[in-house]
C-alpha positions as CSV (number, residue, x, y, z in Angstrom):
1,X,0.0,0.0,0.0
2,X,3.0,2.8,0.7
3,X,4.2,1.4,-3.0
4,X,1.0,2.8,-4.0
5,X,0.5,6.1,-2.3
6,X,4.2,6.4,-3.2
7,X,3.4,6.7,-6.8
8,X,-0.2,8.3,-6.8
9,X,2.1,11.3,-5.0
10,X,5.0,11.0,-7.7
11,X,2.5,11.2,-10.5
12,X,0.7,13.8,-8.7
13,X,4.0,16.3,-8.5
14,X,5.1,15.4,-11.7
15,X,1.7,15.3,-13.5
16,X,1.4,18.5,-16.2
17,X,-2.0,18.9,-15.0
18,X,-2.9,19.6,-11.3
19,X,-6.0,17.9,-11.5
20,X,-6.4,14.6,-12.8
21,X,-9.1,11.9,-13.0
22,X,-8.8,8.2,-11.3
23,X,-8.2,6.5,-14.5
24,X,-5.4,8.6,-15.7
25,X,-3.9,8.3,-12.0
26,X,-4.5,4.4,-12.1
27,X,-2.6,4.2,-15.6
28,X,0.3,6.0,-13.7
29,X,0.3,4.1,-11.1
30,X,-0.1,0.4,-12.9
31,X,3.1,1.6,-14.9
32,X,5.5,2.2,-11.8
33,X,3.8,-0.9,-9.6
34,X,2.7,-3.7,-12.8
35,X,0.7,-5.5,-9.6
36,X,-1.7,-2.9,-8.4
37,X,-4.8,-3.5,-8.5
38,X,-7.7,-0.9,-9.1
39,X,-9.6,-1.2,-5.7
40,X,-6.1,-1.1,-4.2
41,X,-5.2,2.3,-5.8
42,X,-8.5,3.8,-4.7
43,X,-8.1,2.8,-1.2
44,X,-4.6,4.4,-1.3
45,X,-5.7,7.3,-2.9
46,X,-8.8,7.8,-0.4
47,X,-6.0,7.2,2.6
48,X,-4.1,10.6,0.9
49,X,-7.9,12.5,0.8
50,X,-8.3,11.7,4.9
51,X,-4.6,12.4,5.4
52,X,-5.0,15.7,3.7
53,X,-2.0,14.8,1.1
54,X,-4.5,14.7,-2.2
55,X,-8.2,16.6,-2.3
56,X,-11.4,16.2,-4.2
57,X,-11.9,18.4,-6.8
58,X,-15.7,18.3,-8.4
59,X,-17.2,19.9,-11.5
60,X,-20.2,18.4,-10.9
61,X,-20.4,15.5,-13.0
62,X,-17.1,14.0,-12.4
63,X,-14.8,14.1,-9.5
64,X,-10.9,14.8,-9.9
65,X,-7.9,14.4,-7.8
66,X,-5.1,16.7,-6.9
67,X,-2.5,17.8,-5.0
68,X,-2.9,20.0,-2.0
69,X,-1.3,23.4,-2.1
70,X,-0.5,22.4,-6.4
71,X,-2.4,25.0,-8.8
72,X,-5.7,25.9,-8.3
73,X,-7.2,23.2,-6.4
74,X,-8.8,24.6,-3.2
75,X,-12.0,27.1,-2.8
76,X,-11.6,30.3,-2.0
């Protein structure tokens, strides 16, 4: 699980966006660690939400991931 959260934080520093959806995180996260599965991802990325590492970010329709304190990402 720290393998995961590990990567869903690289990608998230390194990503060209600030916000990013699941599946585009998942991808990122399947290349570094070949074994991860998706319910495994989301748990780890859920642990980041509570530990206030990664927020929510919704447009309504969709929600999106990103990085606390990266580009836009919080309300104002």
């Amino acid at each position: 699980m720290e393998e995961i959260k590990k990567a869903i934080i690289e990608y998230a520093e390194t990503s060209k966006k600030t916000k990013f959806y699941f599946k585009d995180m998942e991808k990122a996260v399947q290349s570094k660690v070949p074994g991860a599965k998706s319910r495994d991802i989301k748990k780890a990325a859920s642990e980041l939400v509570n530990e206030g590492t990664l927020i929510y970010f919704s447009t309504g329709s969709t929600t999106m991931y990103g990085l606390k304190g990266r580009g836009i990402t919080e309300d104002k």
